[in-house]
C-alpha positions in Angstrom: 64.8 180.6 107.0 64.9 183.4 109.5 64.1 187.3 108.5 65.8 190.0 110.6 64.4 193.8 110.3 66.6 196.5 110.8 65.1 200.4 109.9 67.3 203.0 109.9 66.6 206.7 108.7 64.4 205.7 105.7 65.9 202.4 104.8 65.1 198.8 105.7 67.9 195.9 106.1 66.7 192.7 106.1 69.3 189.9 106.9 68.4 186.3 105.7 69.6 183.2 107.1 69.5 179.5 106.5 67.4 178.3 103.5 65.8 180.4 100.6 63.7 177.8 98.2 59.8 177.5 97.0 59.3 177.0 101.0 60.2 179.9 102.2 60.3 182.4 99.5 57.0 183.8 100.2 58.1 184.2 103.1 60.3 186.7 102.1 58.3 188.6 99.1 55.8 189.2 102.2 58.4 190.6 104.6 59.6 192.6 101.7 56.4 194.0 100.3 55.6 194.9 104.5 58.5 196.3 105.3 59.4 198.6 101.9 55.5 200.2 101.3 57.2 203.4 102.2 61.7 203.0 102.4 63.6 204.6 100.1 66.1 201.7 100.1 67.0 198.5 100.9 69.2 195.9 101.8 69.4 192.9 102.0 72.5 191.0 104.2 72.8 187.7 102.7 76.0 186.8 104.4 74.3 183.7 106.5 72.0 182.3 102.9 72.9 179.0 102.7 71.0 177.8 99.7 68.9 180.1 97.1 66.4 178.7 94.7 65.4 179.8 91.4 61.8 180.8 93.5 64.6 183.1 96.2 66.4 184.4 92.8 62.2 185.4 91.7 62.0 187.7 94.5 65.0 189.3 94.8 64.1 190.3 91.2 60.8 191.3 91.7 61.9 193.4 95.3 64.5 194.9 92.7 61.9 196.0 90.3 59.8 197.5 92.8 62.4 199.6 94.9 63.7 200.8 91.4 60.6 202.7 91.5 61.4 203.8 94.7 64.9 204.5 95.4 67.3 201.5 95.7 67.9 198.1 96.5 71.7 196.1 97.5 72.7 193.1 98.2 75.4 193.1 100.6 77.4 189.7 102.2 
């Protein structure tokens, strides 16, 4: 799996490629919790995901219940 950070104005997009499972989902909840301490939103490009997990489907929920509190998340692709 490969993580690509894009900030813009207060947001963060992070496009995901190849493989989200139990591997490499703590991968992501990492980037995530990095990248969003401070962004109003973000966004999540999952246009090149080839395979998510029940563990990828985990943190995409818990990333959604901690930019509620913040601002917003979307899932784009």
């Amino acid at each position: 799996m490969t993580v690509n950070t894009k900030k813009e104005n207060n947001n963060v997009t992070l496009t995901v490629e190849g493989r989200l499972d139990t591997t490499t989902a703590p991968v992501l909840e990492k980037t995530i919790n990095d990248e969003c301490q401070t962004a109003e939103g973000l966004i999540l490009d999952l246009k090149s995901l080839d395979y998510i997990s029940s563990a990828g489907l985990r943190v995409l929920l818990g990333a959604q219940k901690k930019m509620q509190k913040q601002g917003f998340m979307k899932l784009i692709n």
